[in-house]
N, C-alpha and C positions, 0 to 999 in steps of 0.2 A: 305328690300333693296335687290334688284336683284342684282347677281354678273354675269357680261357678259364679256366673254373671244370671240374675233375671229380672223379669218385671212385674209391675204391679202398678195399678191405676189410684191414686188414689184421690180422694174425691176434691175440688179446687176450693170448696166454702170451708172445705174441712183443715186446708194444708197447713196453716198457723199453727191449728191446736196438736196437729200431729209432730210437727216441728217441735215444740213445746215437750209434748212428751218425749220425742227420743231427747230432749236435752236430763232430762230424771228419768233413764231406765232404771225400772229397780233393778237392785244389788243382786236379789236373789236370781232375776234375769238373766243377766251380764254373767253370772257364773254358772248359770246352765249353759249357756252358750260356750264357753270357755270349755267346761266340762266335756261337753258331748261330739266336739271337735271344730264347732265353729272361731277358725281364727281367721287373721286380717280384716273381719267382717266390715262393710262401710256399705250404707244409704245414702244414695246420691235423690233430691226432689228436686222434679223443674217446676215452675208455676204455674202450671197447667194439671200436674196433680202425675203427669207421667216421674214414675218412682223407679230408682235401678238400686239394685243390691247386686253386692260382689265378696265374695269370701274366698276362703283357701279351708278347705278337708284332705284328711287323707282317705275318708270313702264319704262320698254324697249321701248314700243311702243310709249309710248305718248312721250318720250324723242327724238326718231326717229324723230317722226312727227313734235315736233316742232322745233328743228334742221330744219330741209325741209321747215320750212317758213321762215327763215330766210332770208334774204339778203346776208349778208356775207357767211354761209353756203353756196348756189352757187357759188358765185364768189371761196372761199377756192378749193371747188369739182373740181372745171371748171379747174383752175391751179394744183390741186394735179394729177390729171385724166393723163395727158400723164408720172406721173412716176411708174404707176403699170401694170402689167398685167392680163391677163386672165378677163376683163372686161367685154367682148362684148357690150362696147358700153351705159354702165351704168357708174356712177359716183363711186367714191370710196365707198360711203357710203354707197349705194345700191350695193356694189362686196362685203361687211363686208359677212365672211362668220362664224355665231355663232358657238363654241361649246358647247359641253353638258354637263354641271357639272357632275362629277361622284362622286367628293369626295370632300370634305371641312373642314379642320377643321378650329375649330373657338379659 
């Protein structure tokens, strides 16, 4: 199982309404996620708008990829997209910026 932590900026006048929404992800969401191998998944927001995500896959890539064919997956992007920054222009999912395990215990 991969453990993948990254980040994402998202914007500080925005951080309420985004709070808001992960409290009703839609259903359809939740179970693509579930589906395509995103588990333990958790969003962590500080108030400053710096955003950490952390999940467990058994492959990173293939979970990416089949998130991106989803249907809902777009639509989710298309509406999440105007509450982060530093995007240029890509989708949230594609601004995910990994970090590097250094240390784990188990």
């Amino acid at each position: 199982m991969q453990r993948v932590c990254f980040l994402l900026k998202v914007r500080p006048d925005r951080a309420a309404e985004y709070r808001e929404r992960h409290a009703a992800v839609w259903p359809d969401m939740l179970a693509a996620l579930r589906d395509t191998g995103w588990h333990n998944y958790s969003i962590f927001l500080r108030d400053d708008g710096l955003l950490v995500g952390y999940l467990e896959t058994p492959d990173w890539g293939a979970a990416r990829e089949a998130m991106a064919r989803t249907g809902v997956n777009a639509r989710w992007q298309a509406e999440m997209a105007p509450f982060f920054e530093d995007l240029d222009g890509r989708g949230p999912d594609e601004g995910m910026r990994p970090l590097t395990e250094i240390f784990h215990l188990d």
